[in-house]
HTML snippet that shows the backbone in 3Dmol.js (N, CA, C, O; Angstrom):
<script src="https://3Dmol.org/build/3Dmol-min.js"></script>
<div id="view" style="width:600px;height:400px;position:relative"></div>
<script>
const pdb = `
ATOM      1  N   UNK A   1     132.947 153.450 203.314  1.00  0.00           N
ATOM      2  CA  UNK A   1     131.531 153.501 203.061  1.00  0.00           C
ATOM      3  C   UNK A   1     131.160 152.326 202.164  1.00  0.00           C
ATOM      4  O   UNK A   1     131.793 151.998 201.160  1.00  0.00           O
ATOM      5  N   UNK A   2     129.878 151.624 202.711  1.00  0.00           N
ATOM      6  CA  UNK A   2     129.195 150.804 201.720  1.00  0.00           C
ATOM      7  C   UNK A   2     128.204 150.953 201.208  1.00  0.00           C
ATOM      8  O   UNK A   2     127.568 151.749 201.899  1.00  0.00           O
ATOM      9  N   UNK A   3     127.523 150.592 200.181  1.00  0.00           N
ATOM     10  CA  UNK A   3     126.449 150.960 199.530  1.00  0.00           C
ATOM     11  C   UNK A   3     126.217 149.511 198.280  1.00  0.00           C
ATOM     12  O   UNK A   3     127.016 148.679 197.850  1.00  0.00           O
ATOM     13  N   UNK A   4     124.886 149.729 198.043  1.00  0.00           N
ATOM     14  CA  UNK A   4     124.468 148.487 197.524  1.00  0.00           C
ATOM     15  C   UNK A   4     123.494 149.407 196.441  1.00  0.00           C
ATOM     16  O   UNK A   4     122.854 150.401 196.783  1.00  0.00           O
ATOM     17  N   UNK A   5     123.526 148.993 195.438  1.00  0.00           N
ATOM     18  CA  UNK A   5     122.845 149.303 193.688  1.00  0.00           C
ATOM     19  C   UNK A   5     122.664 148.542 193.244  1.00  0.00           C
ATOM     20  O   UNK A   5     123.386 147.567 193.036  1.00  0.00           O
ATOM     21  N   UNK A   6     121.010 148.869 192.778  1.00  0.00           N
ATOM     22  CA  UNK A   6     120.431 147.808 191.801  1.00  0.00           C
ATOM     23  C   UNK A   6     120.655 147.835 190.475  1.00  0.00           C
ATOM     24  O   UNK A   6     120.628 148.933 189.920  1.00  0.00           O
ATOM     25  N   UNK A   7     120.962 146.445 189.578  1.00  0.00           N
ATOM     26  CA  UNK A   7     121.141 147.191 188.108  1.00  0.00           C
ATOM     27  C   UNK A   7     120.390 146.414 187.758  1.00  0.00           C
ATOM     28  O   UNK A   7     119.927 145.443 188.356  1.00  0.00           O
ATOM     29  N   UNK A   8     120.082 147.081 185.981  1.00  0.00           N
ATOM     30  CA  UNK A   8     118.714 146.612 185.394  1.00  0.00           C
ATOM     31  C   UNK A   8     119.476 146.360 184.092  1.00  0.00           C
ATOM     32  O   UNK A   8     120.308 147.101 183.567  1.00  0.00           O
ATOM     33  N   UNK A   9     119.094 145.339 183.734  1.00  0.00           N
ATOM     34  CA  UNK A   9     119.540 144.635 182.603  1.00  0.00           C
ATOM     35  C   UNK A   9     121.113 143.809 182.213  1.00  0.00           C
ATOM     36  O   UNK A   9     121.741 143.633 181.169  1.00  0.00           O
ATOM     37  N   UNK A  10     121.268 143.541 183.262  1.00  0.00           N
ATOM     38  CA  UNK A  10     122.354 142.651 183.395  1.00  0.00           C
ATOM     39  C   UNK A  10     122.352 141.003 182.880  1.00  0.00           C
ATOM     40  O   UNK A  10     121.898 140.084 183.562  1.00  0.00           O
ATOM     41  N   UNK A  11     122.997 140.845 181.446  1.00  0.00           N
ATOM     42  CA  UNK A  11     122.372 139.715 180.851  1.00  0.00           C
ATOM     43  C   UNK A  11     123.194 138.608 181.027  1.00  0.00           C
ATOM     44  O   UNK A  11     122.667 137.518 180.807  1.00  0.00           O
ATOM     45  N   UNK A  12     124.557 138.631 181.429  1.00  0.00           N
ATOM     46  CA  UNK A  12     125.437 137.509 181.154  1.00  0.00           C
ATOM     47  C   UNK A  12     126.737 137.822 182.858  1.00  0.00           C
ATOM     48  O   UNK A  12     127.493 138.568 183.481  1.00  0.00           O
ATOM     49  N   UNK A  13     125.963 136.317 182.704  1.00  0.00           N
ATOM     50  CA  UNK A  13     127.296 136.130 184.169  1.00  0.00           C
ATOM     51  C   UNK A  13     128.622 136.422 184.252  1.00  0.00           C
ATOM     52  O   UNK A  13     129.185 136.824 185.270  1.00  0.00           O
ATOM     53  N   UNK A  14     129.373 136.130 182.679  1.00  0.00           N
ATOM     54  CA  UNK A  14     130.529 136.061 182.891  1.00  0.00           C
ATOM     55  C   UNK A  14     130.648 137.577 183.154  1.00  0.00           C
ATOM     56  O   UNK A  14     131.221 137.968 184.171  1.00  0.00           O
ATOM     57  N   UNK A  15     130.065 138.531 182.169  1.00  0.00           N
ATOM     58  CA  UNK A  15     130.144 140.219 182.363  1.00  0.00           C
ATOM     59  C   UNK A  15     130.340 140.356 183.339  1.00  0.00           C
ATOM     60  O   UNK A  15     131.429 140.793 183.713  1.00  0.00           O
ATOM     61  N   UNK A  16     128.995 139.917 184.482  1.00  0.00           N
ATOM     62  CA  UNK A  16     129.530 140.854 186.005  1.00  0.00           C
ATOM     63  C   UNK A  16     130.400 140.170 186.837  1.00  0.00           C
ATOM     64  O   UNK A  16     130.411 140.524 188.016  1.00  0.00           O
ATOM     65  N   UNK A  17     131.101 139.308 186.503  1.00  0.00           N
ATOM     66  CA  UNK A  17     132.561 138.543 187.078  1.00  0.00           C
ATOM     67  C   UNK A  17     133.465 139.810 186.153  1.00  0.00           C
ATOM     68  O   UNK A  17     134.267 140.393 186.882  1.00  0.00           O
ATOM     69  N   UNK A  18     133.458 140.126 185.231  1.00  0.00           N
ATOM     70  CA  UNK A  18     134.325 141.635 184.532  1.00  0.00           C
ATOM     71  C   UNK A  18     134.246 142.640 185.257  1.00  0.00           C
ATOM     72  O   UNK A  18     135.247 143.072 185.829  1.00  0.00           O
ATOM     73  N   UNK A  19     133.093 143.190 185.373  1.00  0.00           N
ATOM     74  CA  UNK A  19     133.096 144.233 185.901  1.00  0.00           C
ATOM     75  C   UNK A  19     133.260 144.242 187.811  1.00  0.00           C
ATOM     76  O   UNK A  19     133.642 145.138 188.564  1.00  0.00           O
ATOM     77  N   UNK A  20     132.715 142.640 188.130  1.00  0.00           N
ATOM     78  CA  UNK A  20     133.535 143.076 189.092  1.00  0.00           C
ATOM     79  C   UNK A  20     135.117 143.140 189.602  1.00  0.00           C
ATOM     80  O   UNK A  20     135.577 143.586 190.654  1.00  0.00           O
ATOM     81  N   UNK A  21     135.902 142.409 188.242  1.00  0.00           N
ATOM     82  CA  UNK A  21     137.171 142.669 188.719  1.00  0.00           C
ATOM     83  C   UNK A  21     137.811 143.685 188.323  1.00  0.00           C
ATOM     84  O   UNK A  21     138.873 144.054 188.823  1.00  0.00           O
ATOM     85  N   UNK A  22     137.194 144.272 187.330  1.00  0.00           N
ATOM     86  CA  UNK A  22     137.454 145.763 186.650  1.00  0.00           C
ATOM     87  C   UNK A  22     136.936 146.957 188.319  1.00  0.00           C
ATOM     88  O   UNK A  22     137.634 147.852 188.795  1.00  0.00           O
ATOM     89  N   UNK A  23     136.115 146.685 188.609  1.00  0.00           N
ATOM     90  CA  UNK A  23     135.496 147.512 189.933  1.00  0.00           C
ATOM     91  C   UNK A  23     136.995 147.498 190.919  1.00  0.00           C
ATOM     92  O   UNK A  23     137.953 148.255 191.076  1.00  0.00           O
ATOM     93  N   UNK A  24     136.644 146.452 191.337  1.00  0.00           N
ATOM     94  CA  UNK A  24     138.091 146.037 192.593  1.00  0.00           C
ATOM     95  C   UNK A  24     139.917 146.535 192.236  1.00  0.00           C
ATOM     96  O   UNK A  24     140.909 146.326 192.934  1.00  0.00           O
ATOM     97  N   UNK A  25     139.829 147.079 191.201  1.00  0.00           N
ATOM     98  CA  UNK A  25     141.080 147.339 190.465  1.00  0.00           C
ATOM     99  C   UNK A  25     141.411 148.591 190.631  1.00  0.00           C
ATOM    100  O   UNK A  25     142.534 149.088 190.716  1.00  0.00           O
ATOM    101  N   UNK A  26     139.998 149.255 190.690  1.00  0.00           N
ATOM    102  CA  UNK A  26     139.917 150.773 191.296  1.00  0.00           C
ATOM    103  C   UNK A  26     140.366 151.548 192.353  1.00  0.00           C
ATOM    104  O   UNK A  26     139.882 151.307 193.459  1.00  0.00           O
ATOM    105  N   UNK A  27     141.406 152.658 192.214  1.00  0.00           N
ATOM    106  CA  UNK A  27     141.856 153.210 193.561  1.00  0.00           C
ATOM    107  C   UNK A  27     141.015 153.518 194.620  1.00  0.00           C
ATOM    108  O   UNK A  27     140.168 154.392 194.438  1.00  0.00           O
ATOM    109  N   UNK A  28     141.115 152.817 195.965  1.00  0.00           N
ATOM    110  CA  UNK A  28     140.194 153.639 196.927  1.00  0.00           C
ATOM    111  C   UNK A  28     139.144 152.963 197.055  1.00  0.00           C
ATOM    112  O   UNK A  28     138.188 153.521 197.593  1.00  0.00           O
ATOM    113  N   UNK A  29     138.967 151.140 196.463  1.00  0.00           N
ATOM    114  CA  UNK A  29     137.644 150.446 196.785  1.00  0.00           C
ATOM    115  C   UNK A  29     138.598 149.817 197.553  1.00  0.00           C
ATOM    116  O   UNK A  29     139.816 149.848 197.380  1.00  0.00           O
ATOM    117  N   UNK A  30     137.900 149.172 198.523  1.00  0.00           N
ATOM    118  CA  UNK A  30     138.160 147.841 199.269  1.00  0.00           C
ATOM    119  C   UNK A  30     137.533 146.802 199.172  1.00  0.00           C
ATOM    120  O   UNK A  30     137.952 145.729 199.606  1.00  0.00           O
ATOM    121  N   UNK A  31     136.755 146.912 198.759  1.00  0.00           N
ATOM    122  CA  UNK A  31     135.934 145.626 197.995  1.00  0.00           C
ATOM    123  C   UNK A  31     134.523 145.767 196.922  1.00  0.00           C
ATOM    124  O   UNK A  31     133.650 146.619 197.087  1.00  0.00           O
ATOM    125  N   UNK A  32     134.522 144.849 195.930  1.00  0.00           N
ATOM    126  CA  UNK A  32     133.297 145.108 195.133  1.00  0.00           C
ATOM    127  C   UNK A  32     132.619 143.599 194.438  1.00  0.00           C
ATOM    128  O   UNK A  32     133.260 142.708 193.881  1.00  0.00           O
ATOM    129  N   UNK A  33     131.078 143.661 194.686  1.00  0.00           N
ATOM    130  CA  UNK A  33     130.969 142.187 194.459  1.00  0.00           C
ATOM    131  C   UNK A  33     129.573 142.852 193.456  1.00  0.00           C
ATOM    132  O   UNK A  33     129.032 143.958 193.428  1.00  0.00           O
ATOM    133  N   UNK A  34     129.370 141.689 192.774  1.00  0.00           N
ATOM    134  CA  UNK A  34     128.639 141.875 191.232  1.00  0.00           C
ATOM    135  C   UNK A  34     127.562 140.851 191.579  1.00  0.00           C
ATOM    136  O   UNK A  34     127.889 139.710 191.252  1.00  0.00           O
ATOM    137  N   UNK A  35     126.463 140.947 192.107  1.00  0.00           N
ATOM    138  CA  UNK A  35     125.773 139.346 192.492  1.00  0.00           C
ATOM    139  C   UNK A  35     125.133 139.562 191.162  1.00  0.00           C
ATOM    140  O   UNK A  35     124.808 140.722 190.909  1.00  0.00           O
ATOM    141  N   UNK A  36     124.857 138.487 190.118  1.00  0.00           N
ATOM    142  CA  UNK A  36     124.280 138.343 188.694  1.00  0.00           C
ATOM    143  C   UNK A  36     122.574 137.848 189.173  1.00  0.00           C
ATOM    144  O   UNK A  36     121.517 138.290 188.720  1.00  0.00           O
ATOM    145  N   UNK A  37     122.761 136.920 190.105  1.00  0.00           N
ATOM    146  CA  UNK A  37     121.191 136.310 190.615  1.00  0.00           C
ATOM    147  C   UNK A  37     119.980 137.658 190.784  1.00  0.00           C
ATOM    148  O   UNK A  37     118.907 138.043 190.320  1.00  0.00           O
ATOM    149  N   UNK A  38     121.133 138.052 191.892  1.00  0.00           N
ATOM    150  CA  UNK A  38     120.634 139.423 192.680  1.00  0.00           C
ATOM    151  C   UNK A  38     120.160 140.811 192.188  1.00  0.00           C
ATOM    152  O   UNK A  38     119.332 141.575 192.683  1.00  0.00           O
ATOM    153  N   UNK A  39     121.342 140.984 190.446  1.00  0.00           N
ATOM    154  CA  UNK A  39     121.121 142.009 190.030  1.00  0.00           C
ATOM    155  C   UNK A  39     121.655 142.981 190.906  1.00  0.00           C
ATOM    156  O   UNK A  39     121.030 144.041 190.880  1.00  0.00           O
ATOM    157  N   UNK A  40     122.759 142.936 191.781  1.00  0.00           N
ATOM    158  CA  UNK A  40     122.974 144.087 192.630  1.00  0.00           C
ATOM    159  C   UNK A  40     124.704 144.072 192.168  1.00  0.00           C
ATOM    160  O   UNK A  40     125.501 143.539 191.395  1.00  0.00           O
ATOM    161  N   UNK A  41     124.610 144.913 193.089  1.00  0.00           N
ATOM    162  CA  UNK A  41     126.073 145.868 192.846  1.00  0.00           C
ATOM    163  C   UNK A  41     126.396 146.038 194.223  1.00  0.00           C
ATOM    164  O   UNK A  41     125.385 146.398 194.827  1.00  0.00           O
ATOM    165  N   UNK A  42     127.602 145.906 195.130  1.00  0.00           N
ATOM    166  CA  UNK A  42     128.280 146.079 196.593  1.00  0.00           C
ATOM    167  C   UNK A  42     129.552 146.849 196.179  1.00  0.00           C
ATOM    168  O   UNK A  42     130.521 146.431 195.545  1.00  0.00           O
ATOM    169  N   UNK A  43     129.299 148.159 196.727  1.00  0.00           N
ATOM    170  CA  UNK A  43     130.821 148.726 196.995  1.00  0.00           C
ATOM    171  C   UNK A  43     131.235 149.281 197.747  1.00  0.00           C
ATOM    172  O   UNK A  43     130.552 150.197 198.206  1.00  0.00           O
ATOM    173  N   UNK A  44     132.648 149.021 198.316  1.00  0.00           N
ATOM    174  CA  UNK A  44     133.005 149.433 199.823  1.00  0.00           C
ATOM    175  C   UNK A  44     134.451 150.210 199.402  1.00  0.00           C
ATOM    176  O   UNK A  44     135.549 149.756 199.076  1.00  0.00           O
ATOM    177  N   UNK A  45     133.922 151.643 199.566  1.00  0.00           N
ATOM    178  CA  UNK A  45     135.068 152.362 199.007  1.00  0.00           C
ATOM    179  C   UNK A  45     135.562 153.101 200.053  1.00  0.00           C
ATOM    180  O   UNK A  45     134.949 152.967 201.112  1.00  0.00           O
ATOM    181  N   UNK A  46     136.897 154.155 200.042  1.00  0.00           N
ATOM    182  CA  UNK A  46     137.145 155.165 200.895  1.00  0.00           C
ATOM    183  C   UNK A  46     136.066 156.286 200.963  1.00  0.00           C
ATOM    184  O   UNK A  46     135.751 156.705 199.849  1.00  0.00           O
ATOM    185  N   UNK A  47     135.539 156.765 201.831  1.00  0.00           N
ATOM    186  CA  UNK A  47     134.248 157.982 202.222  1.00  0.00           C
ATOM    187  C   UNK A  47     134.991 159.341 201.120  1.00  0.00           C
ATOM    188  O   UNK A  47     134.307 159.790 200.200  1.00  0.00           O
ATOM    189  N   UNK A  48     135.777 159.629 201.261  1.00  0.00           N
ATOM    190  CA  UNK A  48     135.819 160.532 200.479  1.00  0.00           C
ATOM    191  C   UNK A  48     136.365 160.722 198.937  1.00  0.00           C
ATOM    192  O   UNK A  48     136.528 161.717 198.232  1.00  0.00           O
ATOM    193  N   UNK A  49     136.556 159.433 198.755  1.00  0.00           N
ATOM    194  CA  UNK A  49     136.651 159.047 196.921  1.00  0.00           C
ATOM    195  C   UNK A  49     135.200 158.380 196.248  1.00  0.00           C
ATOM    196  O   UNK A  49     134.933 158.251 195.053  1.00  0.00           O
ATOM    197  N   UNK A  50     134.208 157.937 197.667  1.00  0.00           N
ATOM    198  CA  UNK A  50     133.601 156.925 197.175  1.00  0.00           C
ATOM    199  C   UNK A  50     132.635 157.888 196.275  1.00  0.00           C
ATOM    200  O   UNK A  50     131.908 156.933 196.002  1.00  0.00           O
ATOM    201  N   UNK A  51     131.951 159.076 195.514  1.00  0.00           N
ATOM    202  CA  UNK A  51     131.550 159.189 194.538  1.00  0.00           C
ATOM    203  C   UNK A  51     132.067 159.370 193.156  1.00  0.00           C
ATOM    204  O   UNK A  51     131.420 159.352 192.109  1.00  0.00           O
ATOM    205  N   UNK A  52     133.330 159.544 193.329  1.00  0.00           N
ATOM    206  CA  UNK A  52     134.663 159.252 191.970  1.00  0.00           C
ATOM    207  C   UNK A  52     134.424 157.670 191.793  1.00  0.00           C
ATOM    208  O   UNK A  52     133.717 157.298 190.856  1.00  0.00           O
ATOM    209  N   UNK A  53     134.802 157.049 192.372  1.00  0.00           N
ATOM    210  CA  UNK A  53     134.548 155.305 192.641  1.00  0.00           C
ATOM    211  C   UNK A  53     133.260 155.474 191.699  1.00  0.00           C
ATOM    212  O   UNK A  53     133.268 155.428 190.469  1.00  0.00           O
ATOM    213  N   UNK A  54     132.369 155.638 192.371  1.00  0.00           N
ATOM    214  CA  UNK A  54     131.494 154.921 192.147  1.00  0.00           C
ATOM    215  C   UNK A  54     131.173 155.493 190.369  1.00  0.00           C
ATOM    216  O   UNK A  54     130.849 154.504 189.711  1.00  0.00           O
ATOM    217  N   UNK A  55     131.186 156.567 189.644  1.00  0.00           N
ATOM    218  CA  UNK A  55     131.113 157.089 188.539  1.00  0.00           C
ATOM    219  C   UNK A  55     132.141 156.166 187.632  1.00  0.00           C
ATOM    220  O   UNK A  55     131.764 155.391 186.752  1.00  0.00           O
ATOM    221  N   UNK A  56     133.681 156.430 188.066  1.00  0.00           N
ATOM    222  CA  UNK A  56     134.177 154.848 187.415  1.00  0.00           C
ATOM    223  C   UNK A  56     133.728 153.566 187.520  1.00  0.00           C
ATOM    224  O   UNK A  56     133.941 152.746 186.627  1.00  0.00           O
ATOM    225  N   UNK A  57     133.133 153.307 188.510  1.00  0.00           N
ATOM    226  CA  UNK A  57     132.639 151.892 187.987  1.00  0.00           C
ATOM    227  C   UNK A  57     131.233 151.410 187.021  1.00  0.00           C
ATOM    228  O   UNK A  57     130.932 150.340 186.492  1.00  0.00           O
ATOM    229  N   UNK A  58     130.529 152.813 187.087  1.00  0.00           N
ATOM    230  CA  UNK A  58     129.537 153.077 185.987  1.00  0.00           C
ATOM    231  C   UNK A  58     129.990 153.311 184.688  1.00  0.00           C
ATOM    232  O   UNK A  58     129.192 153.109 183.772  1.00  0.00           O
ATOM    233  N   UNK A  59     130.958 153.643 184.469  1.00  0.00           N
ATOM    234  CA  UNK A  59     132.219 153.952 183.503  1.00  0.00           C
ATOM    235  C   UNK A  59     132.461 152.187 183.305  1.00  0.00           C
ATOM    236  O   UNK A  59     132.070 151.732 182.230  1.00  0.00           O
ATOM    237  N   UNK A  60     133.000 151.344 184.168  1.00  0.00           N
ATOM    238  CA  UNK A  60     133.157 150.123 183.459  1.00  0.00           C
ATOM    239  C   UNK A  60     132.156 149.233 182.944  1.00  0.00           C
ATOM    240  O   UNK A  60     132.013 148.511 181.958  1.00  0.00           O
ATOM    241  N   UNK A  61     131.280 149.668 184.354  1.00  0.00           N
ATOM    242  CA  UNK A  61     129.792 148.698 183.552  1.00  0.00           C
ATOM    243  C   UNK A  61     129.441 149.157 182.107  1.00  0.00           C
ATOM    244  O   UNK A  61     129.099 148.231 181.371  1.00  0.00           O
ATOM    245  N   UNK A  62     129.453 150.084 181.692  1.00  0.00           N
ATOM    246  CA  UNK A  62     128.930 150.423 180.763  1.00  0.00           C
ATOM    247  C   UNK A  62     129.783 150.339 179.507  1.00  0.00           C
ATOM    248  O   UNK A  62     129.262 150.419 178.395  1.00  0.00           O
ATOM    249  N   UNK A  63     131.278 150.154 179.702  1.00  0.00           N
ATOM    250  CA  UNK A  63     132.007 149.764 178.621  1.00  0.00           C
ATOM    251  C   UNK A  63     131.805 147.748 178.314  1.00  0.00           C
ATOM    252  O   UNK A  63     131.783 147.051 177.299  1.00  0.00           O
ATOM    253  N   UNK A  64     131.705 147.486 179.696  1.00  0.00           N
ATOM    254  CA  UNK A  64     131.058 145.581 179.044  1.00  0.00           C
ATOM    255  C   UNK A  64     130.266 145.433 179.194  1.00  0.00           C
ATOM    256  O   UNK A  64     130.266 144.202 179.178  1.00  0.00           O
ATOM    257  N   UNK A  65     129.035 145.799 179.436  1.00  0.00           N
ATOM    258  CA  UNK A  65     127.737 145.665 178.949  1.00  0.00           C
ATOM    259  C   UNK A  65     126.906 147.197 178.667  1.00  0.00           C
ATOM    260  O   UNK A  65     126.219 147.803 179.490  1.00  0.00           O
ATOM    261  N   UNK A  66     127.102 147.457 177.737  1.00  0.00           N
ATOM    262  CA  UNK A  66     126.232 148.945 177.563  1.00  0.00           C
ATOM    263  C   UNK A  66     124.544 149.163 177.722  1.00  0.00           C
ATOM    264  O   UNK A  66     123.927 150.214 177.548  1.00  0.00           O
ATOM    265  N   UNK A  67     124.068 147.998 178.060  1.00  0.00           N
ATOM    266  CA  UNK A  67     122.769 147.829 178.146  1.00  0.00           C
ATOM    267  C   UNK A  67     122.547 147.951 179.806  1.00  0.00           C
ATOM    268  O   UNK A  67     121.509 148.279 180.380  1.00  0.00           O
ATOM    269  N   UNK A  68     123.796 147.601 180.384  1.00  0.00           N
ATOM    270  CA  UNK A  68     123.154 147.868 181.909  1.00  0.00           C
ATOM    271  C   UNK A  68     123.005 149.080 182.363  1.00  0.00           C
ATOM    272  O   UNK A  68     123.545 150.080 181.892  1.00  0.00           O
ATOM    273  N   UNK A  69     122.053 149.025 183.565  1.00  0.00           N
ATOM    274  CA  UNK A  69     122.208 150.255 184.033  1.00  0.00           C
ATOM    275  C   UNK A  69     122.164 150.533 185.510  1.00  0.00           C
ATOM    276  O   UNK A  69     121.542 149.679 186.143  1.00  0.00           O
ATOM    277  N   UNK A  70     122.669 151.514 186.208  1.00  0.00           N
ATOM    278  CA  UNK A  70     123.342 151.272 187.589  1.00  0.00           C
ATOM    279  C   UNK A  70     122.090 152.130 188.046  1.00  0.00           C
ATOM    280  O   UNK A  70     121.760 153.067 187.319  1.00  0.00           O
ATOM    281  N   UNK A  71     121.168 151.797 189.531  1.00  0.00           N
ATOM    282  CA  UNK A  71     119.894 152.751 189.849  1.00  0.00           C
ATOM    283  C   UNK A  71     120.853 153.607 191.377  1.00  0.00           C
ATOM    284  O   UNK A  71     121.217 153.215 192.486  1.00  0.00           O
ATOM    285  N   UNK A  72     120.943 154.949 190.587  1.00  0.00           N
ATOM    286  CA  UNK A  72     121.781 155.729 191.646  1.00  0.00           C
ATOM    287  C   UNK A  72     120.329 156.125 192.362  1.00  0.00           C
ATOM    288  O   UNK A  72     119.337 156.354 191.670  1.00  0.00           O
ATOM    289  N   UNK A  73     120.305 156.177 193.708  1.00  0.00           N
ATOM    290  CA  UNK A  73     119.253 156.734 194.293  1.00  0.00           C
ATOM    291  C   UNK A  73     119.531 158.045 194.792  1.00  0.00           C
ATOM    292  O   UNK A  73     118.650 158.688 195.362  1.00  0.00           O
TER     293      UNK A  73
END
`;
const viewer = $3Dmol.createViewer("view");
viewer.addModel(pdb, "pdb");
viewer.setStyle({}, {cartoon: {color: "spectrum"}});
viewer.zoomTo();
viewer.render();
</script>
C-alpha cells in the first residue's frame, strides 16, 4: 500500500533527509520519500503493517523535528 501525507511545519531539509532514512529503516516499508519542497510524506508499506508503519514513522518525525506534524486523513 501507498499513501501520500501532508506535513505542516517542516523547517529544515537536512531533517526530512532523517526522517526519511529513519522511515525506510522500518520493518515492512518498501520505500519512503520526505519531499521538503512539497511538504509531503510517500509511504509504501506492507497492507497489513502499514498502520503500525505509519504511527512509527510519526514516532520519528516527531523525535527530529517536534514541530512537525503528519495530516492523517
Amino acid at each position: 500500500m501507498k499513501k501520500k501525507f501532508k506535513l505542516i511545519d517542516l523547517d529544515c531539509a537536512h531533517c526530512a533527509a532523517k526522517m526519511e532514512d529513519g522511515i525506510r529503516k522500518l520493518d515492512g516499508v518498501n520505500e519512503a520519500s520526505v519531499n521538503f519542497m512539497a511538504q509531503k510524506l510517500t509511504i509504501d508499506a506492507a497492507d497489513d503493517r502499514f498502520d503500525e508503519v505509519l504511527q512509527e514513522a510519526i514516532k520519528i518525525i516527531g523525535k527530529i523535528e517536534p514541530d512537525c506534524k503528519v495530516v492523517v486523513k
